[in-house]
C-alpha positions, 0 to 999 in steps of 0.5 A: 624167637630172637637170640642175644647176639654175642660180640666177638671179643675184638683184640688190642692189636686189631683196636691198634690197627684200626686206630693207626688206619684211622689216623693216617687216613685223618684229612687233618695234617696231625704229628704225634709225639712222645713223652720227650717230645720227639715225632713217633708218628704222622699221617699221610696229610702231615707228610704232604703238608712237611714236604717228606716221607713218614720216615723224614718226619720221624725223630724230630724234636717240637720245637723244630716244627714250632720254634716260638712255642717249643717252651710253652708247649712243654708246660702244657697239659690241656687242649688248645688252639693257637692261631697265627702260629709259625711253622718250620718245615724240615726243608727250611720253608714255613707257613702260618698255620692253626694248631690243635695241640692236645697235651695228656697228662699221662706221659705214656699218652702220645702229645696231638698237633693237628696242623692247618695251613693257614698260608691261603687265608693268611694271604687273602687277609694280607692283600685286603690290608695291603690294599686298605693301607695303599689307601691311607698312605695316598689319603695322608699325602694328599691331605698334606697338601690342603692342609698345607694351604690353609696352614699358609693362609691362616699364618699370612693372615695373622701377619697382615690382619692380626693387629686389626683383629678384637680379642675374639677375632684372635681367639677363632685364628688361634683355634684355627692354628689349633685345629690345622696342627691337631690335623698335621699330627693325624696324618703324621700318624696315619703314615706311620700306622702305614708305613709299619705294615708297609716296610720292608723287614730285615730281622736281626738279632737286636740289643734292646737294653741298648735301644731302649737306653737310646730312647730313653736319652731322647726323652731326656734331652726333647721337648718335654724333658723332666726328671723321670727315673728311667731304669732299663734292665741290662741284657735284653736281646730279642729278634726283629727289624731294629727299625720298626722294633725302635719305633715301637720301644719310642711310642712305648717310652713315649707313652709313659713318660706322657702319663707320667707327667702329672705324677710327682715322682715319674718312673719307668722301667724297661724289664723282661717277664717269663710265661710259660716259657716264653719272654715278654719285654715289658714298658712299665710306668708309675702314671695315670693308668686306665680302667681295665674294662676298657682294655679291649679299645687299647690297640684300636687307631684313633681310640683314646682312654683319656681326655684330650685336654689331660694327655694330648695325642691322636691314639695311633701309638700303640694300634702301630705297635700292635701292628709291629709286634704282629708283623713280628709273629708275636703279641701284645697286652697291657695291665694297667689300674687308674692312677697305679701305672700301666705295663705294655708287654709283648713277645717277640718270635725267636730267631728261626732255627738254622736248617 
């Protein structure tokens, strides 16, 4: 004979116990947080990953910990996970880490980070690329060399013998100069690619309308200059290496005043965005445009939408600026439609705070 077996009535304090053992025994670096946002609580794998004491932890606001995306964090409500996300630590150090952020609607419900450092892979990722662009910077000087040459010979030979030559003796040597400067170009562009992940970075605080206004006078006065309605918004700052950041607003300007060129009445416009608490610098043009479907090819090097002979280039420019912003800790996108215009938009990490 069996008897029903009875469940002893298990008390919210011994359910709160259970719940708080489990958590600080969770092998998962995890925060929790209050409806302002302030620590109320971190597990054992949090205080050795912070270097601190449960104590030290307590009372520190979100955006200590993730600088960049305090703002957007607030205007969550759902479960997410970020990658590549910059980490402060209360001592001053940081990290790159994933975080799992859970957001309850319900303000009473304490806010979830789970944290994983990311440093050791993030490391193993930077010496491959590092190894890859050691490569293409040697492979680009030691192109120049042969390229050099034939450059050299390919002109002597249109001095010496280019009287002699039939029209269609001429037409090959100029194809031959054709394909030795598209050659020149590619290399220029291989060392640029590589010099944006190689460079040493110093950020500061940057005046971006300036640069861009300095951009902008450059276009204007260059070797295709043409009448472009160029309109820079006043008060665009941000926090980079003004080198590489110039180098980027240069290949950004660069591009759309290229596919604005055979729009009758070219504009571009250089204005900032707010998402979800976070500042897009955004490179608007009024030219060719592109077909969306192909916007995950954008950012690839050597990837060009259009035919060489519409708009020239080797499709380097924004695989370089991809790799400037992600030095940066930030991000790139673009929205475009066929002869509508394109935008490029990217953020930029703020300055870290002072500890």
């Amino acid at each position: 004979m069996t008897y029903p077996l009875e469940k002893a009535p298990i008390s919210s304090e011994a359910c709160t116990s259970v719940a708080g053992g489990l958590f600080d025994a969770h092998p998962t670096p995890s925060l929790l947080f209050d409806r302002n946002y302030l620590v109320v609580a971190a597990n054992s794998a949090a205080c050795a990953l912070f270097h601190c004491r449960h104590s030290d932890l307590q009372g520190f606001d979100m955006v200590t910990f993730f600088p960049e995306l305090g703002s957007s964090l607030r205007a969550t409500r759902h479960v997410t996970t970020m990658h590549g996300v910059a980490v402060h630590r209360p001592d001053g150090s940081n990290f790159v880490a994933r975080l799992h952020l859970v957001v309850p609607g319900d303000g009473d419900v304490p806010t979830l980070a789970a944290v994983e450092d990311m440093t050791e892979h993030e490391q193993e990722i930077a010496a491959a690329n590092k190894e890859f662009e050691t490569f293409t910077s040697a492979a680009g000087h030691d192109l120049r060399g042969p390229l050099r040459i034939l450059k050299g010979f390919t002109e002597a030979l249109d001095d010496e013998c280019g009287a002699s030559l039939n029209d269609e003796g001429k037409s090959f040597l100029k194809e031959i100069f054709k394909a030795a400067d598209r050659m020149e170009g590619l290399i220029d562009g291989l060392l640029q690619l590589s010099r944006a992940t190689r460079v040493e970075m110093a950020s500061e605080k940057l005046d971006l309308t300036t640069l861009a206004e300095l951009v902008t006078y450059e276009l204007r006065h260059g070797k295709t200059a043409r009448e472009v309605e160029c309109v820079v918004d006043a008060d665009i700052e941000g926090w980079g290496d003004v080198r590489l950041i110039t180098t980027a607003l240069r290949i950004l300007f660069g591009n759309a005043w290229k596919y604005t060129s055979r729009t009758e009445s070219g504009a571009i416009r250089f204005h900032t965005e707010m998402r979800e608490g976070r500042t897009w610098y955004c490179v608007s043009d009024n030219g060719a445009g592109f077909d969306m479907s192909h916007a995950s090819r954008l950012f690839q090097p050597f990837i060009r939408l259009h035919r060489q002979d519409e708009f020239p280039g080797y499709g380097i420019g924004l695989a370089t600026v991809q790799r400037i912003v992600k030095r940066h800790g930030g991000d790139i996108e673009a929205e475009s439609a066929v002869n509508q215009g394109t935008t490029i938009r990217f953020w930029l990490p703020p300055r870290p705070p002072d500890r």
